[in-house]
N, C-alpha and C positions, 0 to 999 in steps of 0.2 A: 677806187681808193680802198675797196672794202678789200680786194681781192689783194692788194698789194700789204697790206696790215697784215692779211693772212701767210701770203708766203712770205714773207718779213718774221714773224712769229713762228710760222713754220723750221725756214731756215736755223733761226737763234735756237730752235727747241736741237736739229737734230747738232748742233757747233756744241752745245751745252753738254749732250750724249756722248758727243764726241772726243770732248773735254773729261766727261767721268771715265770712259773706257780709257782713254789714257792713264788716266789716276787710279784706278783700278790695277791697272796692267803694272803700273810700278808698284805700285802694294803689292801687288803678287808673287814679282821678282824679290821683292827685300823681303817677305815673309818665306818665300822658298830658300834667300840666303839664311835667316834666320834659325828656318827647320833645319839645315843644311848642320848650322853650327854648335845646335844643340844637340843633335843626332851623337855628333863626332866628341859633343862635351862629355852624352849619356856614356857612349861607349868607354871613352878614356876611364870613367869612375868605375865601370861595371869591370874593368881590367885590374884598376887598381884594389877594389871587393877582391876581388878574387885571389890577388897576388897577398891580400891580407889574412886572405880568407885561408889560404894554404902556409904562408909563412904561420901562423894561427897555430896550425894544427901541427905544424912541423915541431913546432915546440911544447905540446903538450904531453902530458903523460899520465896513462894510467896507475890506481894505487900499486901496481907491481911495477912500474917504470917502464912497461911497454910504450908504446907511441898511439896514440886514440887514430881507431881508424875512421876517416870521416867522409867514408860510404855508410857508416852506421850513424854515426850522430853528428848535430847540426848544431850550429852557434845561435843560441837565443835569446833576444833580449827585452826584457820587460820593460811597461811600462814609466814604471821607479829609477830605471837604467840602471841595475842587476844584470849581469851579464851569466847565462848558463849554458852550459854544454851537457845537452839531452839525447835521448836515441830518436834517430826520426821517427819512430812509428808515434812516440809518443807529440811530437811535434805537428806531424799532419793530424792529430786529432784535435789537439789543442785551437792549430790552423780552424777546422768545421767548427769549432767553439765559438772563436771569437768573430765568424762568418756570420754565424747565428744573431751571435748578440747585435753586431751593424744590420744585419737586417732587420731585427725587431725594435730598433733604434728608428728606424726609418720609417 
């Protein structure tokens, strides 16, 4: 009787496993659809940045009416949501600034 309780409890233990590997496996499928779909959301936004990012600058101008070249400067926006147009060099400092400061935040 003792032996039969056992494989009795046995069997149920590995139906149980059997039952989460399945549940598992479809979490995995709907979280891979997921990643899938966010991938292709990030992209779409990172295309649309960009297509902003140049219409942007197609229409700026410097105080002579030249057109801002923007291999030289970057679109930046502060916290207040000020929006300015800077020369990158001073931008990537700015950038190890504000690195600094989240690190010693932390």
């Amino acid at each position: 009787v003792a032996a039969q309780k056992c494989r009795k409890r046995k069997l149920n233990a590995i139906l149980n496993l059997e039952e989460d590997v399945c549940n598992l496996q479809t979490q995995k499928e709907s979280l891979k659809k997921e990643h899938s779909q966010c991938s292709k959301s990030i992209n779409q936004i990172k295309q649309k940045l960009n297509s902003l990012y140049h219409d942007i600058f197609s229409r700026l101008r410097d105080d002579q009416g030249r057109p801002v070249n923007p291999r030289q400067y970057v679109i930046h926006c502060s916290s207040n949501g000020s929006v300015f147009i800077i020369p990158k060099h001073l931008a990537k400092s700015e950038q190890k600034q504000d690195n600094r400061k989240e690190q010693k935040q932390k």
